[in-house]
N, C-alpha and C positions, 0 to 999 in steps of 0.2 A: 880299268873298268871292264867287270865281265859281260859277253854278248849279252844281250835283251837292256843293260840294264841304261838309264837314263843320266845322263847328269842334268839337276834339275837346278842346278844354281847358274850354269850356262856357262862356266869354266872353259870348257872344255873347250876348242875348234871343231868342228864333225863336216864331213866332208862323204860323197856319194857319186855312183854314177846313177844321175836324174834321167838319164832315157834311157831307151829300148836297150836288152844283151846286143854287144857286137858280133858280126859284124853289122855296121850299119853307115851310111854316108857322113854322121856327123853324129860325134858319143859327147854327153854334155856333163860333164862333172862339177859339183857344186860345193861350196863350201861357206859355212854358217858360223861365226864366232869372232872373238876378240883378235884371233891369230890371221885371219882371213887377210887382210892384205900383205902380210910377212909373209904367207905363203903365197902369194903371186909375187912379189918380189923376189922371194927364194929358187921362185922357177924360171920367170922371166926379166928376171936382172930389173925391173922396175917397175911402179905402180901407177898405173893407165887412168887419165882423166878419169871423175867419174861418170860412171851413168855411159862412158863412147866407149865402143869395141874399139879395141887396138889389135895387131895384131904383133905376136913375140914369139919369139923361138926359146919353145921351154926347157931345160937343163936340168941334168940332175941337181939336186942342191951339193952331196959328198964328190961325185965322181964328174961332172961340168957334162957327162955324155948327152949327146943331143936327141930329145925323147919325140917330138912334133912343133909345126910351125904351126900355131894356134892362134883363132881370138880370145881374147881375154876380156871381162871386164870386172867392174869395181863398182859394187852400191852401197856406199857410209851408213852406218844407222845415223838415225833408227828409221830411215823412209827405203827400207827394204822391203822384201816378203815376208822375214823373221824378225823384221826389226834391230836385228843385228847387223856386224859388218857383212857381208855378203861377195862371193867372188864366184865367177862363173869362168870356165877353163871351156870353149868350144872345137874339142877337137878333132880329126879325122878318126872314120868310128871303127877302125881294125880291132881285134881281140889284143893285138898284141901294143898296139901304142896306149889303148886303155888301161892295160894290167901295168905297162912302165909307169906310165903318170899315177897310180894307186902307189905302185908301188914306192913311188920319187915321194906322194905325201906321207906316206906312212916311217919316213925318217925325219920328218919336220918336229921339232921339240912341240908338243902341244896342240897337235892335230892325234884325231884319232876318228876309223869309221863310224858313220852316223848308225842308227836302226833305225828298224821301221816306224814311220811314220815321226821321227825326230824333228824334223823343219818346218813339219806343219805345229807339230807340238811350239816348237819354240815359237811360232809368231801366233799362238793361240797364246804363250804366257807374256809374249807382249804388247799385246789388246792388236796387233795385227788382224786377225780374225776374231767372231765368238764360235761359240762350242755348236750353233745351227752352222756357221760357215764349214767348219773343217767337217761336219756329218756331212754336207752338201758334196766337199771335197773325196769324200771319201764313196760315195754313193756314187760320183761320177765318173772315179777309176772302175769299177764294175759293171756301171752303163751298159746293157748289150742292147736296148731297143731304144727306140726314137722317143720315146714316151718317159723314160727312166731318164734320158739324159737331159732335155727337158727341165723335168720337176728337178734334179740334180746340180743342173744349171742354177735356178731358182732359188733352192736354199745357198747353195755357195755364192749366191750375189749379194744374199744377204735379204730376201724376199720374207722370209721371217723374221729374222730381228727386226726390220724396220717396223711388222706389224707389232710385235711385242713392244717395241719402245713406245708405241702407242699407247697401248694398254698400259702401260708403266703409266706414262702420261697423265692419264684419266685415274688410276688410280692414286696417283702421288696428289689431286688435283682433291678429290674425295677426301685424301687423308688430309690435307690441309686446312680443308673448311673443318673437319671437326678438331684438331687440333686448337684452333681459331675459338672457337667454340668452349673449348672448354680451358683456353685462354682466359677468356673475356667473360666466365661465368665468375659467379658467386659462390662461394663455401657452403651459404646457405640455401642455396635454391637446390628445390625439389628436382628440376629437370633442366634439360640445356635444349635451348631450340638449334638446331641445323637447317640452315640454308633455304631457303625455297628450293624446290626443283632437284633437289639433291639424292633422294631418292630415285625418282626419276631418270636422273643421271646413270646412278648405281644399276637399277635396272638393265639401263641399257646397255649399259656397258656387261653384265650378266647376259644378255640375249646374245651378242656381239660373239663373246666366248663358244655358248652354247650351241651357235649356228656354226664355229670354227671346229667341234668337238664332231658336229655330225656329221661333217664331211666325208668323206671314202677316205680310207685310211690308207700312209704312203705304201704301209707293205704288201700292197696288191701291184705296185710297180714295182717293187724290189723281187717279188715269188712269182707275179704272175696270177690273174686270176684262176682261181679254181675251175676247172669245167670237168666234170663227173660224163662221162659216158654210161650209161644205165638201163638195163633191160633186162628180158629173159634173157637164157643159154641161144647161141647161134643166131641172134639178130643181126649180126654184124659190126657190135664194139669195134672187136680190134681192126676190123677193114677200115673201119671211119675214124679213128684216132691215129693209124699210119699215114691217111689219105688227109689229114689235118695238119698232122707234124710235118709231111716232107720227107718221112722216113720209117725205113722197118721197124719200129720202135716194141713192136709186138708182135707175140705168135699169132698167125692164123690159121686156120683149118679149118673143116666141115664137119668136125667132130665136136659135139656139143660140150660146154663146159673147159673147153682148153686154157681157157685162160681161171685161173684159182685165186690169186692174189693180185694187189692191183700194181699194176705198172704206170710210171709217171713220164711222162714226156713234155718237158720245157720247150715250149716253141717261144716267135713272135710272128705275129698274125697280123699286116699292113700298116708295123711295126708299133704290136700292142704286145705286151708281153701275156703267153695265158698258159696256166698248168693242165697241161689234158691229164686226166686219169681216167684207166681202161678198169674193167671192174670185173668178177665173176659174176656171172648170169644169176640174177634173180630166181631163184627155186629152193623148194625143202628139198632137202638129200640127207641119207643116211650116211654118205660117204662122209668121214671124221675133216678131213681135208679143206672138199669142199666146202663145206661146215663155216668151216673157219675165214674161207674166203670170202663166203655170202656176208657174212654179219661183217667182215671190214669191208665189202662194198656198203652196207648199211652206215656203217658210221660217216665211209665217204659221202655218204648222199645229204647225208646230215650237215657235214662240215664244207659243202660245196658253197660256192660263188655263184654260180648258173650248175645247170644239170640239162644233158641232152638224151633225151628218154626216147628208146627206142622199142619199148615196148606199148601193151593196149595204152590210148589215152586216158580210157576212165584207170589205170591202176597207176594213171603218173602220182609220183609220190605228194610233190607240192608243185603245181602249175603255177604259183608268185614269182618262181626263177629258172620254170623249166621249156626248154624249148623242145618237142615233140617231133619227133623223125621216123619216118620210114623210111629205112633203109632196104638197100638190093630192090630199087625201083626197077632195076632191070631184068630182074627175073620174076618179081613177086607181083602177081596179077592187083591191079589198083583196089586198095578201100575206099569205105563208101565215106569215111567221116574226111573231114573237110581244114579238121586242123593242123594235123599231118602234116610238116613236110616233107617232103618226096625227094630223097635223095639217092644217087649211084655213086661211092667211092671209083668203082670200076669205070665207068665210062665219065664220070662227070657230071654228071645228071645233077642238076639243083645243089651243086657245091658251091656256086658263088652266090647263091641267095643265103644260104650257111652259114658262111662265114660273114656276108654283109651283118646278117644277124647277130654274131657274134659280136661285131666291132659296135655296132648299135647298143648290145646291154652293155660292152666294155664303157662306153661313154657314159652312164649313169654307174657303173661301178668303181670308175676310177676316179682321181683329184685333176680337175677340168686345169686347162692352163691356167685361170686366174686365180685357180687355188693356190691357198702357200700350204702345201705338203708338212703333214702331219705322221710323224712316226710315234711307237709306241711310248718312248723317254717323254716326247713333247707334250701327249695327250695326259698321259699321268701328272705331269705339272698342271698341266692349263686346268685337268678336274679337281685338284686341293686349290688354284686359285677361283674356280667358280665355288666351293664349297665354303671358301673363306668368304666372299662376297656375299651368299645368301647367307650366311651366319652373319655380315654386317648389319645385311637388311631388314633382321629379323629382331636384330638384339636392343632390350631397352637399354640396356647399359650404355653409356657412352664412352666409354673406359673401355668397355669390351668391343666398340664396335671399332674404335683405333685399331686395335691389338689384331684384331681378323683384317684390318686391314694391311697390317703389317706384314700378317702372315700371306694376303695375296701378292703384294709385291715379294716378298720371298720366293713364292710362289712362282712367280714370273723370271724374278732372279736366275734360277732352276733350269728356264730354257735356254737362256743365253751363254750358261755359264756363270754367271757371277759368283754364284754359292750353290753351296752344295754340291758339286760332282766330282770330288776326287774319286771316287770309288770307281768310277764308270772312262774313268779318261785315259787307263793303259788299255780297256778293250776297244776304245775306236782308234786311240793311234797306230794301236799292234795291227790295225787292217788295211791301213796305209803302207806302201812299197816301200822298202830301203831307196833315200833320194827324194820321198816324198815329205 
């Protein structure tokens, strides 16, 4: 089998180093498949209760030479991670006891290296995880803030699927009374009565969605929110987006216009994750360049999350998402208006009322802990099942109002995995580490 590629009938044995490049105090090599305990017995002359570390002295399987005194254990399918036989090799994490023991499996008749994201994939095909668990999993190897790991946490617990089994629920509960319904009607009757309350029902369970739809969306914790820095030339952008970030992340100078295009800087901010963008100064110019910069600050200001305007207030572009600053309080004699904030990158001045500000609109821009984290794959499902539901509500048919109902549990199907996502399933496992 060549690199990238899958075996997807589960043949195969696949095996991995599951932690950190050595060296490291303890390298954890794993191995997923039908061959799994032949390969612990090939190495350690025998196969260790299950579920209790044992410890063995592992050997080559061809040449008996002695590669590390290791734990070992052993988990039977299918009540594994993958659901498969499962063997874990715990051993001392030098580069070079790690490369023997790779090297000792890769002569085992029917092992061969896993790829990326292979383990997860396997206990994704057998009901192990659903297709929100392994995104959760996947969202949570790239965690860099406190907030990301969190909401990451949440979906790999399974904090969505269990709301969608709900939804399923209700919906399968809908589908049944009109099923029922048109059970128990007549060939001859003009119309089929449904349920008392049943509407009702539907409704509600429509708002339910609707309220789940408007949520702050998860890829504001995965990018970081937007924050546009914005003004004229020489207001101090890039002093306050260095003095934000933590780092030189931008020129400065006392030459007006230095900055032309816009520079991005990834921070996490009392561990919120937020995109700073530095901008070219607001002004007409003949220069072609500059030109070019102003109109992509424009679009930035446009596609912003928050915007921190450090120019006049009456020219702030949309005060709905903008926070107002005056910058180099510490040279620039006080104005008279009063919304202002007054800030000094250089000394400090009003940078921790700032950023409190900051963390303030993050709270209403981001998915609060009780939210279940919504990404872009999920929302597009949940909107064809709210579209199917008000096409129930609407339809006189009763024939038809089955069939939309069909289609929202489809619908719903969609985020958990059940149907429909081959197309989408080698880009999230291919984001997953080799061992994951």
């Amino acid at each position: 089998m060549n690199a990238g590629q899958v075996d997807k009938g589960g043949r195969d044995t696949i095996y991995a180093l599951s932690s950190g490049s050595p060296p490291a105090a303890i390298a954890l090599v794993r191995l997923s498949g039908p061959r799994a305990a032949d390969a612990l017995v090939a190495l350690g002359g025998r196969l260790p209760a299950a579920r209790q570390a044992s410890l063995a002295a592992l050997r080559h399987p061809r040449t008996g030479e002695l590669l590390d005194n290791a734990l070992v254990l052993h988990f039977p399918a299918p009540a594994s991670a993958t659901g498969e036989d499962v063997a874990e090799l715990h051993l001392h994490g030098g580069r070079s006891v790690v490369a023997a023991v790779l090297a000792a499996l890769e002569t085992i008749e029917g092992l061969r290296p896993a790829v990326a994201g292979e383990f997860t994939r396997r206990a994704f095909k057998h009901g192990r995880i659903d297709l929100t668990e392994a995104e959760g999993l996947a969202d949570l190897l790239l965690a860099e803030t406190q907030s990301q790991r969190r909401a990451a946490l949440a979906l790999a617990g399974g904090s969505l699927t269990r709301q969608v089994e709900d939804w399923q629920r209700q919906v399968l509960a809908l589908g049944a009374a009109v099923e029922a319904a048109l059970d128990f009607a007549d060939e001859d009757d003009v119309a089929v009565e449904l349920p008392a309350g049943w509407h009702e029902e539907l409704a509600a369970l429509a708002a339910a969605l609707a309220a789940a739809l408007a949520r702050p969306p998860a890829e504001r914790l995965r990018d970081g929110i937007r924050v546009v820095i914005a003004g004229p030339p020489n207001a101090g952008k890039s002093t306050l987006l260095n003095a934000l970030a933590g780092r030189e992340a931008a020129i400065t100078s006392a030459i007006a216009g230095t900055t032309r295009d816009l520079v991005e800087a990834p921070t996490a901010i009392a561990g919120t994750p937020f995109l700073l963008i530095d901008t070219a100064g607001l002004r007409a110019s003949s220069d072609e360049i500059e030109a070019i910069g102003v109109a992509r600050a424009e679009a930035s200001i446009a596609a912003a999350d928050l915007i921190l305007w450090l120019g006049d207030p009456q020219a702030c572009p949309d005060r709905s998402r903008t926070i107002i600053v005056r910058s180099k309080c510490d040279i620039v004699p006080p104005a008279p208006d009063l919304e202002a904030l007054p800030v000094s990158p250089v000394t400090g001045a009003g940078m921790d009322e700032l950023t409190d500000r900051l963390i303030g609109c993050a709270r209403r821009l981001l998915p609060g802990e009780a939210d279940v984290p919504l990404n872009a794959r999920h929302r597009a499902a949940l909107r064809e099942c709210l579209d199917a539901l008000a096409a129930a509500q609407h339809e006189g048919d009763i024939i038809l109002v089955a069939e939309a109902l069909r289609a929202a549990r489809a619908a719903l199907d969609r985020v958990t995995g059940n149907a429909g996502v081959e197309d989408m399933l080698a880009s999230l496992f291919g984001r997953l580490c080799i061992g994951k």
